[in-house]
C-alpha positions in Angstrom: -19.5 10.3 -70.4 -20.7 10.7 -73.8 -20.4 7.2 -76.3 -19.4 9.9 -79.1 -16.2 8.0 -80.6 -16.2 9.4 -83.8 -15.6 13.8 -84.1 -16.0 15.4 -87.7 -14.9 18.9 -88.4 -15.9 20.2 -91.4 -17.6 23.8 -92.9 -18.8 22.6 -96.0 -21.9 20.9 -94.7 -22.8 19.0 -97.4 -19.2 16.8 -97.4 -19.7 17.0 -93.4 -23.0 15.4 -94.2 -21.7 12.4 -96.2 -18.6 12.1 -94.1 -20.8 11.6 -90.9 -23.3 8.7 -93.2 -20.4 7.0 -94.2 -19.0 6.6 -91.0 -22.1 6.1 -89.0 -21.6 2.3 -88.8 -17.7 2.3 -88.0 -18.8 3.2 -84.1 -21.9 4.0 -81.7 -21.6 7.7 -81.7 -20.1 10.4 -83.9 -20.6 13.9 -84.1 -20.2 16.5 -87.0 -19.3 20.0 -86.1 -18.5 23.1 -88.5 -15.5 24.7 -86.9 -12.5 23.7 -85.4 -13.2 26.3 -82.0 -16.4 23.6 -81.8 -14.3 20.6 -82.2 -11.6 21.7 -79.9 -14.8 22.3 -77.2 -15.8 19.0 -78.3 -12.7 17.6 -77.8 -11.9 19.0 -74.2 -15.4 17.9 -73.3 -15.5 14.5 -74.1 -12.8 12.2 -73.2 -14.4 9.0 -75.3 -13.4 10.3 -78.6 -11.0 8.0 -80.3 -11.0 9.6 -83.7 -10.8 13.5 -85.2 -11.8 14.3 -88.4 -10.3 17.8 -89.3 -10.6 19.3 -93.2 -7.9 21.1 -94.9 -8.4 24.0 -92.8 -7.2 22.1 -89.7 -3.7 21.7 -91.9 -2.7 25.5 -92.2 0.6 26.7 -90.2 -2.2 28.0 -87.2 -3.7 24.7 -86.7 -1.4 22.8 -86.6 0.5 23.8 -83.1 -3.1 23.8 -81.4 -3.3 20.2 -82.7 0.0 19.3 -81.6 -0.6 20.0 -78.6 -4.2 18.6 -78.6 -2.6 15.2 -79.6 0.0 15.4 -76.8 -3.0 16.0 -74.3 -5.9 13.8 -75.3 -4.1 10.1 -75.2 -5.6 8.0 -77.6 -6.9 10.0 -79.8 -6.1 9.3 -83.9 -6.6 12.3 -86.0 -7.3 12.3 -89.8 -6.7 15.1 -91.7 -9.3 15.7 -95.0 -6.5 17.8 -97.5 -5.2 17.6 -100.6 -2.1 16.3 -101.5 0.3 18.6 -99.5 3.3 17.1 -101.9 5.6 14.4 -100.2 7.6 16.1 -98.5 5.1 18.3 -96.4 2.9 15.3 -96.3 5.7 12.8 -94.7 6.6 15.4 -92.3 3.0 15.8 -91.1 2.8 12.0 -90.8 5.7 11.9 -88.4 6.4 14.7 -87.0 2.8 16.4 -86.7 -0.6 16.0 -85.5 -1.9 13.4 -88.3 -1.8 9.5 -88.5 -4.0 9.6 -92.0 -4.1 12.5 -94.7 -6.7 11.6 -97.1 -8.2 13.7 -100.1 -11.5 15.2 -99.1 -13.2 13.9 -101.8 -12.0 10.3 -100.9 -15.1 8.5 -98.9 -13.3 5.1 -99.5 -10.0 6.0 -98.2 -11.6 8.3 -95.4 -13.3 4.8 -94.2 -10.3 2.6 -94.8 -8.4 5.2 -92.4 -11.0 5.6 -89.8 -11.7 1.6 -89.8 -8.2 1.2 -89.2 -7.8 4.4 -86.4 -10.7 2.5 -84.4 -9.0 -0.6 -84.2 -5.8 0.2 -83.4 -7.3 2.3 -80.5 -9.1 -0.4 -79.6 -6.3 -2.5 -79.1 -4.6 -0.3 -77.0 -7.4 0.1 -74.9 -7.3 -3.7 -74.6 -3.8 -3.6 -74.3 -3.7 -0.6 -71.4 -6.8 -2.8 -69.7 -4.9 -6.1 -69.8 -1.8 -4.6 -68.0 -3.8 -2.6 -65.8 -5.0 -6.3 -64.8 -1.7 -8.0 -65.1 -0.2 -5.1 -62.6 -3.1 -6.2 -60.5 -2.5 -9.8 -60.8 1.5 -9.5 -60.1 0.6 -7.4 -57.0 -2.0 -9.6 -55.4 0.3 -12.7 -56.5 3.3 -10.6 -54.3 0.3 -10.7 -51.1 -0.6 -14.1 -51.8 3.0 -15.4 -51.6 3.7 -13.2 -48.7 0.9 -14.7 -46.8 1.3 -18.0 -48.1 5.1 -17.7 -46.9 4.1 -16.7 -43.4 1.0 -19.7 -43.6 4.1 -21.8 -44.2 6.0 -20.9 -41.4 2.9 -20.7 -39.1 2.4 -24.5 -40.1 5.8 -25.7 -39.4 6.1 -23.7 -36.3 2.6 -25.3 -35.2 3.8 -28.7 -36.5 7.3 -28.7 -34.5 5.8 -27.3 -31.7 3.1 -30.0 -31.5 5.4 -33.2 -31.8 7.7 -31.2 -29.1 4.9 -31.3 -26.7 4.2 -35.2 -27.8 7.7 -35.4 -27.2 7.5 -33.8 -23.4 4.5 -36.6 -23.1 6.4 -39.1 -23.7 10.0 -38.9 -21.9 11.3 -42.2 -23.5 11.2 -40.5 -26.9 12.6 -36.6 -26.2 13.7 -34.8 -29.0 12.9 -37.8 -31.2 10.7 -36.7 -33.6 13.0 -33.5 -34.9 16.5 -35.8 -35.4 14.4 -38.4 -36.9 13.1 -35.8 -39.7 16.7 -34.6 -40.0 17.6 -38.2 -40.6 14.9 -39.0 -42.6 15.7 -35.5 -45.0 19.3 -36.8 -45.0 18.8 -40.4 -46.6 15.9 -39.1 -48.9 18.6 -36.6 -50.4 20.8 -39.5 -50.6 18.6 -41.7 -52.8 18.1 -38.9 -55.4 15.2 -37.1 -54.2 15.4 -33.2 -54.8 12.2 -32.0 -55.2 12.0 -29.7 -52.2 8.1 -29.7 -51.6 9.0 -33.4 -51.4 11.8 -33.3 -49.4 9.8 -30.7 -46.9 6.5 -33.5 -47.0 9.0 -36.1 -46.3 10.3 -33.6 -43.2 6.5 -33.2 -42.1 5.7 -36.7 -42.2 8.8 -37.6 -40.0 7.7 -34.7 -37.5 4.4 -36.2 -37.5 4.8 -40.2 -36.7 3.9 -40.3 -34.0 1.0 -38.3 -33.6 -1.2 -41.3 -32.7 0.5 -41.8 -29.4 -1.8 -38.8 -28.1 -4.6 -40.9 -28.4 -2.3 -43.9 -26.3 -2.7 -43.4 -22.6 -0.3 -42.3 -20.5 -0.9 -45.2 -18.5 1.1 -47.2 -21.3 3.5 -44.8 -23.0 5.0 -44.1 -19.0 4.7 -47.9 -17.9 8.2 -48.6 -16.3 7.8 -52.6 -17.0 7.1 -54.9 -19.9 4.0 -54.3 -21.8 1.5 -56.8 -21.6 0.0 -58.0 -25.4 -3.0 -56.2 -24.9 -1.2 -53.1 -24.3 1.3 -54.0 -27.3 -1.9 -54.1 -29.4 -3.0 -50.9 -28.1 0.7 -49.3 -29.1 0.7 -50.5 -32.5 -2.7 -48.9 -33.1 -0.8 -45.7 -33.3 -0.3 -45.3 -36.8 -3.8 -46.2 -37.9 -4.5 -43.4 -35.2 -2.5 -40.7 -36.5 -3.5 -41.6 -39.9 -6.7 -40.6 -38.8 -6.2 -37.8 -37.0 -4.7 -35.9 -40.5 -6.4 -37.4 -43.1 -9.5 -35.3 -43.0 -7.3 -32.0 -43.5 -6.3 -33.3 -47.0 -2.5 -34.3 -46.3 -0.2 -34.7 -48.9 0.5 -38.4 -49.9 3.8 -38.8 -48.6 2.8 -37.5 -45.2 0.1 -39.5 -44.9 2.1 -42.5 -46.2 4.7 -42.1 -43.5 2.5 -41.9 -40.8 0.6 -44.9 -41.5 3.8 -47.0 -42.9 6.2 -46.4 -40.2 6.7 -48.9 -38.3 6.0 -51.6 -41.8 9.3 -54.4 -42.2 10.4 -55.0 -45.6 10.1 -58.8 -44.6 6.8 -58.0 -44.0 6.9 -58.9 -39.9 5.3 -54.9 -39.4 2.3 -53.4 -38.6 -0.1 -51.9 -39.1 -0.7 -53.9 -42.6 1.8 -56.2 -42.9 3.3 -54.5 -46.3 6.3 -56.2 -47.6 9.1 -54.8 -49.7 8.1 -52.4 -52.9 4.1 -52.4 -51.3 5.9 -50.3 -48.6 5.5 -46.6 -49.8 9.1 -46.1 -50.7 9.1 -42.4 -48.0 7.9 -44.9 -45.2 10.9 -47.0 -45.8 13.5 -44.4 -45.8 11.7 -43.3 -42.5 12.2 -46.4 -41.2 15.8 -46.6 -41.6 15.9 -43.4 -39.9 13.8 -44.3 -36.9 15.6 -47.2 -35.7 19.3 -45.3 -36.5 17.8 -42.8 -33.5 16.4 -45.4 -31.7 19.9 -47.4 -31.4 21.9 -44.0 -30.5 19.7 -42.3 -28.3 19.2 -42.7 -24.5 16.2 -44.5 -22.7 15.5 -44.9 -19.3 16.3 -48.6 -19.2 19.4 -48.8 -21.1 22.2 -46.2 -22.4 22.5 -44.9 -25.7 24.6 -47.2 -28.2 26.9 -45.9 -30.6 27.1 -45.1 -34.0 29.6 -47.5 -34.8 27.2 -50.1 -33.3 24.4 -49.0 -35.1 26.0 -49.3 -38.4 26.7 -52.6 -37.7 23.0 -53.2 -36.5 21.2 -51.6 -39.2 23.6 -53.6 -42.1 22.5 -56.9 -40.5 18.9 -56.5 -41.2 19.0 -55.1 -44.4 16.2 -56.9 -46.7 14.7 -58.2 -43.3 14.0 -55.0 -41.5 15.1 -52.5 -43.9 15.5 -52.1 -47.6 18.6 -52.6 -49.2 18.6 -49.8 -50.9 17.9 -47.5 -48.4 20.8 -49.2 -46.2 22.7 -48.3 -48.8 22.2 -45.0 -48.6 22.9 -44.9 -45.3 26.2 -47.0 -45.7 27.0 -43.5 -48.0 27.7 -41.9 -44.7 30.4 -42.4 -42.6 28.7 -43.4 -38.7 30.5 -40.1 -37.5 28.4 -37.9 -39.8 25.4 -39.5 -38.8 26.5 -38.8 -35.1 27.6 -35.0 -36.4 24.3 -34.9 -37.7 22.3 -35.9 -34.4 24.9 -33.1 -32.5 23.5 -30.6 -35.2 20.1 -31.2 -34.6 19.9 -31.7 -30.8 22.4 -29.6 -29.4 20.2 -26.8 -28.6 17.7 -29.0 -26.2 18.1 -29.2 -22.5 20.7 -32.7 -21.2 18.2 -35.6 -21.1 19.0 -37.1 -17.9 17.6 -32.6 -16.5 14.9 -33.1 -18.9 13.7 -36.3 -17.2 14.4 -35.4 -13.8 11.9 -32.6 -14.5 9.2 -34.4 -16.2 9.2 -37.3 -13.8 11.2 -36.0 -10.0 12.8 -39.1 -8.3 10.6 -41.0 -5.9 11.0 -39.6 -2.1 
């Protein structure tokens, strides 16, 4: 494509000769033609002309329909028409209803620049303008991909996440279906103390999920031992949060994640493990999860003893508040009534197999 940008169409050669040196440093290329057959030729040839000189000539009742129409077709093009004063009324009309955006006297060099200056510019902005929101429709549709695929990322990752503390959960009979009421528990009380930031509230549901993701790295040996465990294999256990820690911390987890995996077993008193954290040092997501962990501890079943109820728990959990638990976090809890919690647990477990099946599965009775 030609760089022409500026198209001059004038038969007096002299005024086409001074037209085309005053304008010669408005733009890279111009041309200067005689007639206005040339200039349409010109015009149809080369689609990087922004601005159309035409003389007087170009204003008679013939040329102005062909430029009309030439206007309609080239987009972005700015013609300036070289006449005398074609009075005001004739002149306005051709402004707004015809071909022209200047009319300037022909002997006029000064205003012929002005006009031409001013043509170049405006186109280009538009030019700009059209290439900005040919990116920004570009942008908005790659942004719709991106959040499509980073919606279905999403749901890959908590479908992978569920699915992998559901299979820790099959490891370790004693805890079945613990690590999904625990996160609804945990979700629960975190809404309950004020927190409503959902990227939060969905770390927070992670990080619950996630606990107990050092226990793969425990052998069966001990997670499956039907006696007491002896305090080597109690210091093995408590290893487990150190051990999940390190299992996620090299994919960049999010803090609260991270935090409740590490903190989770932590007692405000500062009797826990791994660290020994007491009260505010306890990241405050590890002691809502804490809360939450014994509440499904208390009410659900174990192999050595039944399943206690809410009512009981209540009563347990309030007499270790600022010993086990943080106040304010029992407070939360005491926000519900015990049978909500227990709705609560029905909502979140009642689509897993009967415990006592489940068990009898994983581990058959002894012939």
């Amino acid at each position: 494509m030609s760089k022409t940008r500026i198209l001059i169409c004038d038969e007096n050669a002299a005024r086409r000769a001074e037209a085309a040196r005053i304008l010669a440093d408005l733009a890279p290329g111009l041309t200067a033609v005689a007639s206005l057959d040339r200039a349409l030729r010109a015009l149809r040839d080369d689609g990087g002309i922004r601005v159309f000189v035409a003389v007087e000539a170009a204003l008679d009742a013939a040329a102005v329909p062909v430029l009309n129409r030439l206007k309609g077709a080239a987009a972005g093009l700015s013609i300036v028409g070289l006449a005398k004063a074609p009075g005001i009324e004739r002149g306005i009309s051709l402004l707004r209803e015809g071909p022209y955006d200047h009319i300037v006297a022909p002997g006029d060099m000064v205003g012929l620049y002005a006009a031409v200056r001013s043509e170049l510019a405006k186109r280009a902005l538009l030019d700009e303008s059209a290439a900005r929101l040919k990116d920004l429709r570009e942008l908005k549709s790659e942004r719709a991909k991106n959040l499509k695929r980073a919606r279905e990322l999403a749901e890959i990752y908590d479908t992978t996440v569920e699915n992998l503390m559901t299979a820790l959960d099959l490891r370790d009979v004693e805890t079945f279906g613990h690590s999904r009421t625990v996160a609804k528990y945990t979700q629960v009380l975190a809404q309950l103390l004020g927190i409503e930031d959902r990227e939060r509230l969905n770390n927070i549901r992670i990080g619950a999920l996630l606990h107990d993701i050092g226990k793969i790295a425990i052998p069966d040996a001990i997670l499956h031992k039907a006696g007491s465990l002896s305090a080597e294999e109690w210091s093995k256990i408590r290893l487990h949060p150190s051990l999940g820690y390190g299992l996620i911390k090299e994919i960049k987890i999010v803090r609260e994640i991270g935090d409740i995996i590490l903190y989770h077993h932590e007692r405000y008193d500062g009797n826990g493990y791994p660290r020994g954290l007491k009260g505010k040092e306890i990241p405050f997501e590890a002691r809502i999860f804490g809360l939450a962990d014994a509440l499904d501890a208390i009410t659900a079943p174990r192999p050595y003893r039944a399943a206690q109820s809410f009512p009981a728990a209540h009563r347990e959990i309030n007499a270790h508040a600022g010993t086990q638990f943080d106040p304010r976090t029992v407070d939360a809890f005491n926000a519900l009534k015990p049978e909500k919690w227990e709705k609560i647990r029905f909502e979140t477990t009642s689509l897993l197999p009967n415990f006592d099946e489940f068990a009898a599965l994983i581990r058959p009775p002894a012939k």
